[in-house]
KERONU-780291 format. One line per 4 residues: number of its first residue (from 1); their letters; for each residue x, y, z of N, C-alpha, C. Coordinates in pm, 1 decimal. Each point is the difference from the previous one (the first is absolute). Example, Ala and Ser with C-alpha at 12.3 -4.5 7.8 and 13.67 -1.06 7.14 Angstrom:
<nubas>
1> as> 1319.0 -569.0 780.0 -89.0 119.0 0.0 90.0 120.0 0.0  -35.0 105.0 -72.0 82.0 119.0 6.0 -77.0 109.0 73.0 .
</nubas>
This chain:
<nubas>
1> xxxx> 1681.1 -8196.9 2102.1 -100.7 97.9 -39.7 35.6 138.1 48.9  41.1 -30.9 71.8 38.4 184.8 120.3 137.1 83.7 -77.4  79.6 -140.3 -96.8 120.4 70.5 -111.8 -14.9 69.5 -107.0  -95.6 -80.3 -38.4 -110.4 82.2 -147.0 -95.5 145.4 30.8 .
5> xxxx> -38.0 27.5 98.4 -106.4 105.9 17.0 98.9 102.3 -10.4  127.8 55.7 91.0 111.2 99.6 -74.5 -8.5 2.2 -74.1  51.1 -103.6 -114.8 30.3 5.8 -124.2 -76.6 61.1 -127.6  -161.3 -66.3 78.9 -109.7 35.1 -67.8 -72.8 188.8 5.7 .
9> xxxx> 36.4 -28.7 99.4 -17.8 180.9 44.0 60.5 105.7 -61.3  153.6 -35.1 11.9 84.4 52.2 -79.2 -12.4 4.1 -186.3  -55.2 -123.3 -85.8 -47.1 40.9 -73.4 -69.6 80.5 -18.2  -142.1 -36.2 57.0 -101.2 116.1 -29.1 21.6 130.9 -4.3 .
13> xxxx> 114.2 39.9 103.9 60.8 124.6 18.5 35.5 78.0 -96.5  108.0 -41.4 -53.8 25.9 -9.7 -137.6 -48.5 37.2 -103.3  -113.2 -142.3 -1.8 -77.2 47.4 -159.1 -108.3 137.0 13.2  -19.6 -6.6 90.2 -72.5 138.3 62.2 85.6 135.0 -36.7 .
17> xxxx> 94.1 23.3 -15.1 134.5 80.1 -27.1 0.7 -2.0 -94.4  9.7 -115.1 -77.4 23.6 50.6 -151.1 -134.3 20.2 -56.4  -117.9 -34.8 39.9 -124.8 33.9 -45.3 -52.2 145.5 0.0  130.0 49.5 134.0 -82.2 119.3 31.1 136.9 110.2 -80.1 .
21> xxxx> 106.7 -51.8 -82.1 82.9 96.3 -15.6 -25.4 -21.6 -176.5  -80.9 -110.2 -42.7 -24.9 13.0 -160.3 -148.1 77.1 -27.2  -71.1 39.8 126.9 -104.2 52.5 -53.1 2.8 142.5 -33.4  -76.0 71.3 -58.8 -21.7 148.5 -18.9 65.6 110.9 80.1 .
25> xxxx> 57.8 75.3 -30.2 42.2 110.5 174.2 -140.2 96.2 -4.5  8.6 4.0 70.5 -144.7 62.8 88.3 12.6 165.9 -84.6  -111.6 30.6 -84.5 14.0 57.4 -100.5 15.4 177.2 115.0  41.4 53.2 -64.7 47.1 152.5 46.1 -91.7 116.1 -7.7 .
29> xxxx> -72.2 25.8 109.6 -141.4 123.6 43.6 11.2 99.1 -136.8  -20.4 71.4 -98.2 -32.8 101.9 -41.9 82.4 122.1 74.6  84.9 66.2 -42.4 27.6 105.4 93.9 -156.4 122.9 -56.8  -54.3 25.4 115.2 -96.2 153.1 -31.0 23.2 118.0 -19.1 .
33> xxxx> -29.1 98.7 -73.7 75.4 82.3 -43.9 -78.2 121.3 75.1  33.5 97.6 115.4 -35.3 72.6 97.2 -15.7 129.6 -50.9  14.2 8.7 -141.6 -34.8 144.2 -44.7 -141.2 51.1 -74.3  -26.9 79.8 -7.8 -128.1 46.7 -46.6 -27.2 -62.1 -163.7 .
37> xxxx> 50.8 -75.9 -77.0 -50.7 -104.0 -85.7 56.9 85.6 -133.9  0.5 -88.4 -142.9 4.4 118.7 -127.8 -59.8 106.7 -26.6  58.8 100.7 -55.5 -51.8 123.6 25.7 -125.8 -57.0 -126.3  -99.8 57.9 16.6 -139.4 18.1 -80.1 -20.0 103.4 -101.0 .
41> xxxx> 13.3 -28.7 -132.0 28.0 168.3 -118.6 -167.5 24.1 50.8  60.3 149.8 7.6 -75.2 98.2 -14.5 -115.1 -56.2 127.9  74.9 -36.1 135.0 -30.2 7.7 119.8 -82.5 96.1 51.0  86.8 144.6 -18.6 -70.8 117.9 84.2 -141.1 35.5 -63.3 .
45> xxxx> -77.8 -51.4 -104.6 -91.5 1.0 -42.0 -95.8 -97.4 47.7  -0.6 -63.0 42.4 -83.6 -105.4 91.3 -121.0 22.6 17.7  72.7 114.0 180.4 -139.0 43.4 48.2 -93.1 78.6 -64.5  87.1 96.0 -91.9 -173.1 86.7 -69.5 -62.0 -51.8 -115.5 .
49> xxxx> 68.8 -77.8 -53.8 -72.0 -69.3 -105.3 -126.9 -94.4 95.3  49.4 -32.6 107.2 -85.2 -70.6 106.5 -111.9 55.5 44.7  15.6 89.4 50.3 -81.6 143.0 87.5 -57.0 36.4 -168.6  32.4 55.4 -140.6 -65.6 33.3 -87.1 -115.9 -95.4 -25.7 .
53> xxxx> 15.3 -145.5 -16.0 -89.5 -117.1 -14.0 -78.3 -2.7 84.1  -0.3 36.4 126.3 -102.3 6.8 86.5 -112.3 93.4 -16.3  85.0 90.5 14.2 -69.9 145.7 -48.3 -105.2 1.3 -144.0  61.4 -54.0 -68.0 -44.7 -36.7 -127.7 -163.4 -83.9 9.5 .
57> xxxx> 27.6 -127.6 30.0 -103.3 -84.1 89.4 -86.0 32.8 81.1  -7.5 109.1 84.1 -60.1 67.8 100.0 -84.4 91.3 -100.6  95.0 30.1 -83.1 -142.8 148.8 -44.5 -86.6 -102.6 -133.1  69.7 -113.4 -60.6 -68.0 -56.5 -99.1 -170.8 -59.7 76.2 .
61> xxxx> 27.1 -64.9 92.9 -72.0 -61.2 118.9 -88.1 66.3 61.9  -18.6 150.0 -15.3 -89.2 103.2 70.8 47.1 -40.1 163.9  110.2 -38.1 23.5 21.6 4.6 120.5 50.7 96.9 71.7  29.6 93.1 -81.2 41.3 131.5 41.9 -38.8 104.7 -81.3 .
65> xxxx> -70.2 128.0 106.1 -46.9 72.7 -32.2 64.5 90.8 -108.1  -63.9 93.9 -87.2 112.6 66.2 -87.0 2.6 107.5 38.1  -92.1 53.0 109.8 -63.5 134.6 33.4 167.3 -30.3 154.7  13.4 -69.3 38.7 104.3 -11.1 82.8 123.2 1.1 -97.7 .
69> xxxx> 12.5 -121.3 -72.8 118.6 -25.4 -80.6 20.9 -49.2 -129.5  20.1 88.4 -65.2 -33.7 -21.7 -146.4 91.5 -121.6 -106.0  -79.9 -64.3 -95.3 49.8 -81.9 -81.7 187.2 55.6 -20.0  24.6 -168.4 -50.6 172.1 33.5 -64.6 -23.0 93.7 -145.0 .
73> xxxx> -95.5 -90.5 -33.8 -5.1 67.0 -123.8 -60.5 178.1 -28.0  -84.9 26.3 118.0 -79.7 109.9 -7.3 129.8 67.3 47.6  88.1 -8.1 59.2 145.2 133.4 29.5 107.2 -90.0 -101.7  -11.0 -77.5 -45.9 95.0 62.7 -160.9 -59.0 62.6 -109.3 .
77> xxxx> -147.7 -37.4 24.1 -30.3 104.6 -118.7 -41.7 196.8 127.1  -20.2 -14.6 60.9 31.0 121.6 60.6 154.2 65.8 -60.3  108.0 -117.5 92.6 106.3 59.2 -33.5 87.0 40.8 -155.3  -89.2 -61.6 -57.9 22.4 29.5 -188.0 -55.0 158.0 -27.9 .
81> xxxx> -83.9 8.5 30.1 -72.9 197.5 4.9 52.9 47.4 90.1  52.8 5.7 143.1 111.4 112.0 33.6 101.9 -20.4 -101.8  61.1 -118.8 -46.1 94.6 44.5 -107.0 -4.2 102.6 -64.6  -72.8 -33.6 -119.8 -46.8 30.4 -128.2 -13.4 165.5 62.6 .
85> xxxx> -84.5 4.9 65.5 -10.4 166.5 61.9 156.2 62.9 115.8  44.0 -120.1 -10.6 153.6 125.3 12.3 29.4 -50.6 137.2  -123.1 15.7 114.0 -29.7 5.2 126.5 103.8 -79.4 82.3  31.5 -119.5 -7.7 56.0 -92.2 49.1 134.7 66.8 1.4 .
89> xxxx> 54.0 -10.3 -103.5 135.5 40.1 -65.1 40.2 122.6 61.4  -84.6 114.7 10.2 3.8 80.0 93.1 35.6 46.9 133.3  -56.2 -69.5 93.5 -33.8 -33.4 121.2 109.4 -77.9 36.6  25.0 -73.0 -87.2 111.9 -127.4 32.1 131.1 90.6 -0.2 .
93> xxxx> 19.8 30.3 -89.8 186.5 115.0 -6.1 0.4 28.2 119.8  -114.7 115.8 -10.7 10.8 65.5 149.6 -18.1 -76.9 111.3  -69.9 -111.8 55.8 78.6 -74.4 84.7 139.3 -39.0 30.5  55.4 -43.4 -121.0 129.0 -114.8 -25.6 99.3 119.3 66.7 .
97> xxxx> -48.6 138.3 -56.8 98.7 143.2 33.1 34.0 -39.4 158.8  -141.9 29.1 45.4 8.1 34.5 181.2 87.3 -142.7 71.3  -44.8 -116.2 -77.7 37.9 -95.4 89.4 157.6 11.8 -41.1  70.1 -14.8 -92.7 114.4 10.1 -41.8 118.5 128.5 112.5 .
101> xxxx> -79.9 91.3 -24.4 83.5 106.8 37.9 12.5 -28.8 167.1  -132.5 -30.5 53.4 -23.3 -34.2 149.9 127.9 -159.4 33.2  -12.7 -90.3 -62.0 70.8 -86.7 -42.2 161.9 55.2 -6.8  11.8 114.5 -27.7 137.8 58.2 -51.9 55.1 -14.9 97.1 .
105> xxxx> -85.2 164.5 23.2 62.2 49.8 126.5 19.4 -112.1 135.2  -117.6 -82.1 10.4 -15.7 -69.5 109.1 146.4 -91.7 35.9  44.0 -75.3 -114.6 114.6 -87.5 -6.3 124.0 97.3 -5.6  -22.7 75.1 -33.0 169.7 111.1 30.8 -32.4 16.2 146.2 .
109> xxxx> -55.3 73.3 29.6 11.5 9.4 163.2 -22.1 -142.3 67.1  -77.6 -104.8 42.9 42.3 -120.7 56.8 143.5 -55.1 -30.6  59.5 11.3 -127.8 110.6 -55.5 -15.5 113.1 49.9 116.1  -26.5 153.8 -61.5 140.1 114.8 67.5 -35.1 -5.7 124.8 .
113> xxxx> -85.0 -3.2 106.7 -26.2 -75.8 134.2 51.1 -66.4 38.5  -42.0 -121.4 -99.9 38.3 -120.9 72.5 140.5 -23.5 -41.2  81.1 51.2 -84.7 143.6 -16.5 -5.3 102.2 39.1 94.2  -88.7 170.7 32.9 58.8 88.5 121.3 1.7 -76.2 160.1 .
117> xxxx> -148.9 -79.7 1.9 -50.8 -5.8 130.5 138.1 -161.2 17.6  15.2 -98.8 -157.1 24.1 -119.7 23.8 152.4 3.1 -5.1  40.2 83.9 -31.4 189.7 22.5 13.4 40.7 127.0 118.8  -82.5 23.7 44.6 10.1 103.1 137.1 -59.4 -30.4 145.2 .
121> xxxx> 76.9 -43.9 84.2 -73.7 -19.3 162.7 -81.9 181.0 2.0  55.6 86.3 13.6 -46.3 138.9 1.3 -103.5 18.9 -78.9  -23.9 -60.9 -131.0 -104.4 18.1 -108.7 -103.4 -106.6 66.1  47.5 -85.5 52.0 -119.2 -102.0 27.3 -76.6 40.8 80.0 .
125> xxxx> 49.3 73.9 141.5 -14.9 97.4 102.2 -139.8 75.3 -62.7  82.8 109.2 -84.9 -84.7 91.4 -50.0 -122.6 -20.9 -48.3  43.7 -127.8 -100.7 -150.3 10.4 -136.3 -56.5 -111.4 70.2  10.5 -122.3 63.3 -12.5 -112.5 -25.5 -187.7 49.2 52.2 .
129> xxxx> 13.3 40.5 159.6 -96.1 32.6 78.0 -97.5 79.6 -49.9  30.3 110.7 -72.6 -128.9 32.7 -100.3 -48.1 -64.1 -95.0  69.6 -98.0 -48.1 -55.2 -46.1 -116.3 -116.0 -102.7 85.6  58.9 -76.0 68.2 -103.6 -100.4 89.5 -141.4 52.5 61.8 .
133> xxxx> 9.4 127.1 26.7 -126.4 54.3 48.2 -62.3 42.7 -128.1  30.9 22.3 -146.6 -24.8 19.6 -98.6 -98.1 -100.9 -65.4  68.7 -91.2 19.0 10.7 -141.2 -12.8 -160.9 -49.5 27.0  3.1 36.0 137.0 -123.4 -1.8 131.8 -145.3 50.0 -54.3 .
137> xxxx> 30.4 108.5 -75.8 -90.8 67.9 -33.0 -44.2 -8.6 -182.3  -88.6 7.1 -14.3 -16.4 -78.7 -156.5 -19.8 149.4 -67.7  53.1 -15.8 -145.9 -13.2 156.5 -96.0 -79.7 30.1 -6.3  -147.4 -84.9 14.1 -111.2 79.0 13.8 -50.9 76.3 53.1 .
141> xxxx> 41.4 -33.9 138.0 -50.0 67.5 80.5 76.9 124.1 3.5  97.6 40.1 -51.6 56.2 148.1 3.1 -67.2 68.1 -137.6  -82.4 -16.7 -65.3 -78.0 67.1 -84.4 -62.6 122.2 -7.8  -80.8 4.2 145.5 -21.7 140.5 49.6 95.5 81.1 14.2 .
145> xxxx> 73.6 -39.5 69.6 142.7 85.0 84.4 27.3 69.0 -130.6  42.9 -96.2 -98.2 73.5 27.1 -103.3 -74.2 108.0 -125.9  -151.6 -12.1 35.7 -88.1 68.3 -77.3 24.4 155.4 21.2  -16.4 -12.8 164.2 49.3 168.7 56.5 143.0 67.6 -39.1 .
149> xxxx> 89.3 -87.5 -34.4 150.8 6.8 -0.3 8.0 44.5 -151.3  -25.0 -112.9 -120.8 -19.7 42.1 -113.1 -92.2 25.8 -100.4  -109.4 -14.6 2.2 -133.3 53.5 -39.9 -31.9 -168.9 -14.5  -102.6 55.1 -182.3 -65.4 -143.8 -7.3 71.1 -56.0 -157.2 .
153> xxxx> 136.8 128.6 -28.2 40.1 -1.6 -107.5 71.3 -156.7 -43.7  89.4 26.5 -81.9 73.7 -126.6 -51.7 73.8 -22.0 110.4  89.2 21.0 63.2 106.5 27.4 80.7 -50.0 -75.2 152.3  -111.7 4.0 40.5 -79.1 -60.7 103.5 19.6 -149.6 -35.7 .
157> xxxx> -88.3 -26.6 -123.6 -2.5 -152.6 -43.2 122.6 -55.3 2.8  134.5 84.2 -115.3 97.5 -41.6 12.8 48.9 -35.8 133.4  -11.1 40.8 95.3 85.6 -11.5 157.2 -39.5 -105.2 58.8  -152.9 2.1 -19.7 -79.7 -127.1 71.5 32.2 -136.7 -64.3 .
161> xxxx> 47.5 26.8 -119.7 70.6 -143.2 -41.3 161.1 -14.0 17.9  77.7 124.4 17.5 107.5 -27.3 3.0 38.2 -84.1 121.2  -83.6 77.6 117.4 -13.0 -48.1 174.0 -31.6 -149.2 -14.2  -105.5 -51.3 -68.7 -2.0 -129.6 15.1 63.9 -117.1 -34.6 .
165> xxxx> 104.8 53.8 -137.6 91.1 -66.1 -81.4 146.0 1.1 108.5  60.7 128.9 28.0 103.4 -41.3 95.0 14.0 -24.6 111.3  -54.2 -102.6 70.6 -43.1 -72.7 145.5 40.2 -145.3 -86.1  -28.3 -60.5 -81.3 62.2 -102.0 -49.9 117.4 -49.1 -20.2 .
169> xxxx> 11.0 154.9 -115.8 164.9 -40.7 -54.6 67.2 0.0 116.6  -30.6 148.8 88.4 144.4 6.0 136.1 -7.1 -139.8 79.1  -147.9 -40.3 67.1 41.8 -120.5 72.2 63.3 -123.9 -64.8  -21.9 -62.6 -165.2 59.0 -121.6 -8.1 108.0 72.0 -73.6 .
173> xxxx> 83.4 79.6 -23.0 165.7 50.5 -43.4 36.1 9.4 122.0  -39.8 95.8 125.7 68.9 -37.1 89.1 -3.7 -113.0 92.4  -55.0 -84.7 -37.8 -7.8 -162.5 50.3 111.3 -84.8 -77.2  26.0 48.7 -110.8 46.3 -86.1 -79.1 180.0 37.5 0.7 .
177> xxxx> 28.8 150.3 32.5 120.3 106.2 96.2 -17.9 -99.3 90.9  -40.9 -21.9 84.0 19.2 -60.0 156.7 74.0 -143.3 -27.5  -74.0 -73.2 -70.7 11.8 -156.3 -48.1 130.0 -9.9 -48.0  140.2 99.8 -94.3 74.7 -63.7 -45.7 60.6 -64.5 102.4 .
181> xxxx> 34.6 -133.2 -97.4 159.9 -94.5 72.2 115.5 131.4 63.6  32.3 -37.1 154.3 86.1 73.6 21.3 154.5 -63.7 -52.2  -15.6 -106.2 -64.0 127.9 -16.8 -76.0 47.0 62.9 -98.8  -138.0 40.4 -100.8 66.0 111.7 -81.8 75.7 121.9 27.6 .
185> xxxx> -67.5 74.6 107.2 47.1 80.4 32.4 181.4 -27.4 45.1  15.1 -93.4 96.7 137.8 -47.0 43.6 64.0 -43.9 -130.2  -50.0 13.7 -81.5 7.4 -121.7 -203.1 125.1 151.0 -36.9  -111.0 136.6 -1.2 6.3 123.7 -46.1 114.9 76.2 25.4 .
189> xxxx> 29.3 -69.5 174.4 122.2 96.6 97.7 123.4 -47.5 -56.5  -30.1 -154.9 -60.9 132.9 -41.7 -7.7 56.4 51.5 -128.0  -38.8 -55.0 -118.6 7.9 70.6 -103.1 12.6 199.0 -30.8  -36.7 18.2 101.1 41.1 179.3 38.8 -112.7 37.1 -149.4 .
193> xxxx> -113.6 -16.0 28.3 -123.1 79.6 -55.8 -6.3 142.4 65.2  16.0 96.3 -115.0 -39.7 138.3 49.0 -157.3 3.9 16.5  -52.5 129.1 64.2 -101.1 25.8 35.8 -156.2 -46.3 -92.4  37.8 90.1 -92.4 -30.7 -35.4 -94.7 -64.1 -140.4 -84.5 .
197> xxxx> 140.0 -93.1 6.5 -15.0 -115.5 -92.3 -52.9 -83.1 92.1  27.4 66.0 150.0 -84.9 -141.7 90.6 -161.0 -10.6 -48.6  -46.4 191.1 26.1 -175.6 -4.3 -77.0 -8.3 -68.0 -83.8  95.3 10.4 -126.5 -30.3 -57.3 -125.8 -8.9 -172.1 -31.6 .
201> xxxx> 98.5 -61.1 117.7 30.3 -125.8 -39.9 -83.8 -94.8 115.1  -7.0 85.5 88.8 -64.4 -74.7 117.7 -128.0 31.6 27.2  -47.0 127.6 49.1 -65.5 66.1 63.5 -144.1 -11.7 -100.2  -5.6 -2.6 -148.3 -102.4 46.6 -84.0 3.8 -105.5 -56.5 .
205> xxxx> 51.7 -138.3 -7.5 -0.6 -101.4 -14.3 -100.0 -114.6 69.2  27.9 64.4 143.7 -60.8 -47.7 109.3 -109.7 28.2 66.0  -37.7 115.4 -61.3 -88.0 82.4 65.9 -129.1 -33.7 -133.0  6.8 -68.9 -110.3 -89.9 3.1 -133.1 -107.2 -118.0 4.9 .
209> xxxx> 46.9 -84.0 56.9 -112.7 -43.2 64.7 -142.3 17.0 30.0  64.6 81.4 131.5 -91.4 68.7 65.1 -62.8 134.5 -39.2  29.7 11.4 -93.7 -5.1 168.3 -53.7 -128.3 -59.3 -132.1  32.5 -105.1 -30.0 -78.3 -28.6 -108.0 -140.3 -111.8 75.1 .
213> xxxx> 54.7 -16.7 93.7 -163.0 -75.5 53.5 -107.7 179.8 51.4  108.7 69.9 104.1 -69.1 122.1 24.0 -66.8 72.8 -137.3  43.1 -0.7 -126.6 -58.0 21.8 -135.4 -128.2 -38.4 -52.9  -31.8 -99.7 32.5 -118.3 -133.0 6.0 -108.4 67.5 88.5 .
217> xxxx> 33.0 40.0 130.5 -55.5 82.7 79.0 -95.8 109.4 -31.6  122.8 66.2 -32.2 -46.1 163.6 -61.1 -14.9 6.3 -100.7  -22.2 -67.6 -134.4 -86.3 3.9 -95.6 -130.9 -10.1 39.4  -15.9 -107.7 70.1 -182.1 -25.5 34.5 -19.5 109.0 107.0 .
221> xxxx> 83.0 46.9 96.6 -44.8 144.9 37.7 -66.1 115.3 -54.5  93.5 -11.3 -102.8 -0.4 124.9 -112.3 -148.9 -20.8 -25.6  -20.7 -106.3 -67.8 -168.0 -28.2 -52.4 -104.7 13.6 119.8  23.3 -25.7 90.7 -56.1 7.4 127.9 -64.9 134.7 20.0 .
225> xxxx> 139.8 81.0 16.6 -61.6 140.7 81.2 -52.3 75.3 -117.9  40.3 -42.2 -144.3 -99.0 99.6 -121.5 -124.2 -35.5 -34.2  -41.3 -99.2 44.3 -136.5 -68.6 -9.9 -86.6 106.6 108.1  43.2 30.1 77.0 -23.2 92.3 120.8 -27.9 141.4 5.5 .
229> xxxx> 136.1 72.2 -62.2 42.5 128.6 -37.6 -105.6 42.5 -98.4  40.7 -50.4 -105.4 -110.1 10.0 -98.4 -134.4 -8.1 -16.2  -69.7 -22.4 121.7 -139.9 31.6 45.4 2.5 129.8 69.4  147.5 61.9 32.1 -85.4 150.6 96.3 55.2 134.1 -61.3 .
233> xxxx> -146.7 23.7 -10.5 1.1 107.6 -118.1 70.7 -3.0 -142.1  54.3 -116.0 -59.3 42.4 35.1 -154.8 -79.9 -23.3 -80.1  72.3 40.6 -134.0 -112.1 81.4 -72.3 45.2 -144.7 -120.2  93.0 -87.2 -5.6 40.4 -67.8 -104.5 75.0 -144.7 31.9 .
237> xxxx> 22.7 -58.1 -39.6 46.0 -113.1 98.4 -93.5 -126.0 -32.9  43.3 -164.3 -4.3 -58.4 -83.6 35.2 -100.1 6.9 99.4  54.0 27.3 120.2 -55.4 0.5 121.0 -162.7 102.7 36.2  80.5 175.3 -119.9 -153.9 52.4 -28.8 -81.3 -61.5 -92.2 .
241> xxxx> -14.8 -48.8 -89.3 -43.5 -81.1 -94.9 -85.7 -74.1 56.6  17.3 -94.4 118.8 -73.6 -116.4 115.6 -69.2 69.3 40.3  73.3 100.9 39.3 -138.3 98.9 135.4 -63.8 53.9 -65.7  3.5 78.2 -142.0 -107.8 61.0 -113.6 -78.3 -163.5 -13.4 .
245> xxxx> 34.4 -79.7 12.1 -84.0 -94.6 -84.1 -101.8 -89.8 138.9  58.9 29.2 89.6 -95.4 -27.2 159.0 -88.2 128.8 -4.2  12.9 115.1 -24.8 -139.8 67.5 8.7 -94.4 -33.1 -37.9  63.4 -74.0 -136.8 -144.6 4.3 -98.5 -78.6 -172.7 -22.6 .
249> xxxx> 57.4 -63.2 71.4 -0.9 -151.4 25.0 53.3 -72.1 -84.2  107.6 -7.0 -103.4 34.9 4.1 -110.6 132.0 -160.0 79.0  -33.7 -81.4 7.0 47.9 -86.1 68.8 124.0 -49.1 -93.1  -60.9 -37.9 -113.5 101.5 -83.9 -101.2 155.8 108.3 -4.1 .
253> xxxx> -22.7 119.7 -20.4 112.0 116.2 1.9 73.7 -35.5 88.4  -63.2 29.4 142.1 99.4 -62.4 108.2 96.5 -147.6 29.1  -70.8 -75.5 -115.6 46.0 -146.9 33.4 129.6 45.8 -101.9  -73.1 72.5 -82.8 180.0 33.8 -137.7 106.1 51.0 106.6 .
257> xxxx> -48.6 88.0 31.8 137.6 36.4 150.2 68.6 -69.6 45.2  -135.5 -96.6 84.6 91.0 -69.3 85.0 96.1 -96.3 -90.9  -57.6 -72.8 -121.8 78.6 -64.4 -83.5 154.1 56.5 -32.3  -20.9 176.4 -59.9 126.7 39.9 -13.6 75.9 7.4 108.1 .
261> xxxx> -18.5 35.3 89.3 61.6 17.8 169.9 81.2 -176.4 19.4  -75.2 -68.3 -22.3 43.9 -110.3 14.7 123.7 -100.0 -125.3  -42.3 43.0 -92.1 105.3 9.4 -147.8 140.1 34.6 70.0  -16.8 133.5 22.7 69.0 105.3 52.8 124.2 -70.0 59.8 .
265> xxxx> -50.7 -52.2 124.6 56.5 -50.3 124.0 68.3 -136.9 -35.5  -74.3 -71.2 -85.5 29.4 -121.6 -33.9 159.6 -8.6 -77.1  -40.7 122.0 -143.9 108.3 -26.5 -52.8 92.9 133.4 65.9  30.8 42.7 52.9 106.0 125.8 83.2 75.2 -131.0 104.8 .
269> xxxx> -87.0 -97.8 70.6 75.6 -121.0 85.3 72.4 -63.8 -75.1  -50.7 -52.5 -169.3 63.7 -91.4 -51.7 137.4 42.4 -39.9  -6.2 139.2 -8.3 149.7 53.4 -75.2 78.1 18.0 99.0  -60.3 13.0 156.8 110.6 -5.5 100.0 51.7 -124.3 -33.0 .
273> xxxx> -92.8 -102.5 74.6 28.4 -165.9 -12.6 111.8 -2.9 -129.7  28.1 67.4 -102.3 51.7 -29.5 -94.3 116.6 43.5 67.6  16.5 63.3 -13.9 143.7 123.0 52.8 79.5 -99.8 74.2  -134.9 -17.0 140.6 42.3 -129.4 96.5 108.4 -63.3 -39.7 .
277> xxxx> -103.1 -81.9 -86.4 89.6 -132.1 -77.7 112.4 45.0 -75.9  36.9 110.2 -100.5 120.9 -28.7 -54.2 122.7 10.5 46.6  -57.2 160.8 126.3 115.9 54.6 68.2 31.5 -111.8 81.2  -56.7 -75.4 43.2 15.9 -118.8 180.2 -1.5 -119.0 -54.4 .
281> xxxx> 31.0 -56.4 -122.0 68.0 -132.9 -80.3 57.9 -77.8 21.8  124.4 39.7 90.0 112.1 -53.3 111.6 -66.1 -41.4 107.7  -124.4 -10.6 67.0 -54.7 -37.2 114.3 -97.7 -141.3 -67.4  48.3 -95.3 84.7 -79.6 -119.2 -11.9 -98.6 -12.0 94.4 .
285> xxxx> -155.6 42.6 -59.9 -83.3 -10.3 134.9 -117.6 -126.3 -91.0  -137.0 -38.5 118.2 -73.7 -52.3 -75.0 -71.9 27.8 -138.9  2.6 145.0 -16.0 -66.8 73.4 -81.4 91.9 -39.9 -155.3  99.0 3.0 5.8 112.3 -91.2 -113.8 -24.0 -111.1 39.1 .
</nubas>
């Protein structure tokens, strides 16, 4: 009996083995996919179609006052008669003017800064430290200063947006100067790149990035400080348009503002975001 129990053991062993090498293989986890999911058409529309439905619901509902905040429908048909009477169309140029030009100027000077400050120890010296206390201090608050300096003319508004637009561009271009691979550069020495072709091939290559997120920035700046400007003392403007239409309690007018102000901003981001994307194609991030 004590010859057979080996023997017997040793079977079982066995058939256990082949029982366990004809069954199923142990099926394989799902790999999860760690990125922000398929892109969604016509995504960036989400939230205000969201926020509009609410809004919508709220004033159908008498849940909101109109004497506070007026129907969707009561400021499109508002905003159909500033049409028709010119008003809108008006007001609007001459905004798009100030923010544009403020916008201009603002990104030529942050750029030429931050190129000077980001390819120069001596330039960095110089500019870097004013710009940071610049930085410190918000465009608004130099309004007065700037009132005494240049009246209450065009030229005031213009500045107060230019100031707030280049604090962007200079900090993320010269962030984005700081960041290149120092291999390119050693890439550049070897190949004997003149002065020149290094900017061209390296330097503005590398630096676009960052030059185009700082863009993103100072567009919504731009809208920022003219929403502002355009309440002191002008005579024309989106922004006068709101404050003529707060004297007189004229609520729905103001909501058209804020609507265009917000249009504004929305689509001026999307055409960066565009730019973004065609110029920066070669970069595999989550956003591809």
């Amino acid at each position: 009996m004590s010859t057979h129990a080996p023997t017997l053991t040793k079977t079982a062993v066995t058939g256990a083995e082949q029982a366990v090498s004809t069954a199923a293989p142990p099926a394989t986890p799902r790999r999860r996919r760690l990125g922000p999911g398929r892109p969604i058409p016509y995504g960036w529309a989400l939230g205000p179609v969201l926020l509009l439905a609410v809004w919508a619901a709220g004033s159908a509902a008498g849940l909101i006052d109109p004497r506070n905040l007026s129907a969707p429908w009561t400021v499109v048909s508002t905003a159909g008669d500033l049409i028709a009477d010119g008003r809108l169309q008006s007001n609007l140029a001459t905004s798009a003017q100030r923010a544009l030009l403020g916008l201009l100027f603002g990104v030529a000077a942050g750029l030429a800064l931050a190129v000077l400050s980001g390819l120069s120890r001596l330039g960095e010296g110089v500019i870097d430290g004013p710009v940071q206390i610049k930085r410190a201090i918000p465009s608004l608050a130099l309004i007065p200063l700037l009132i005494l300096w240049f009246g209450i003319g065009e030229s005031m508004k213009v500045i107060t947006i230019a100031l707030g637009v280049f604090v962007p561009v200079y900090i993320h271009t010269h962030n984005g100067l700081r960041t290149i691979d120092n291999r390119y550069a050693e890439l550049a020495e070897t190949v004997r790149l003149t002065r020149p072709q290094f900017l061209r091939h390296v330097v503005l290559p590398g630096a676009l990035p960052g030059f185009l997120l700082g863009m993103r920035f100072a567009v919504t700046a731009a809208w920022l400080a003219l929403v502002v400007v355009e309440q002191v003392n002008a005579t024309s403007g989106i922004g006068y348009m709101m404050e003529l239409a707060r004297t007189y309690g004229q609520t729905d007018i103001i909501i058209v503002g804020l609507v265009v102000y917000g249009l504004l901003g929305l689509v001026s981001d999307a055409l960066v975001r565009l730019v973004e994307r065609r110029a920066l194609s070669w970069r595999r991030t989550l956003a591809g």
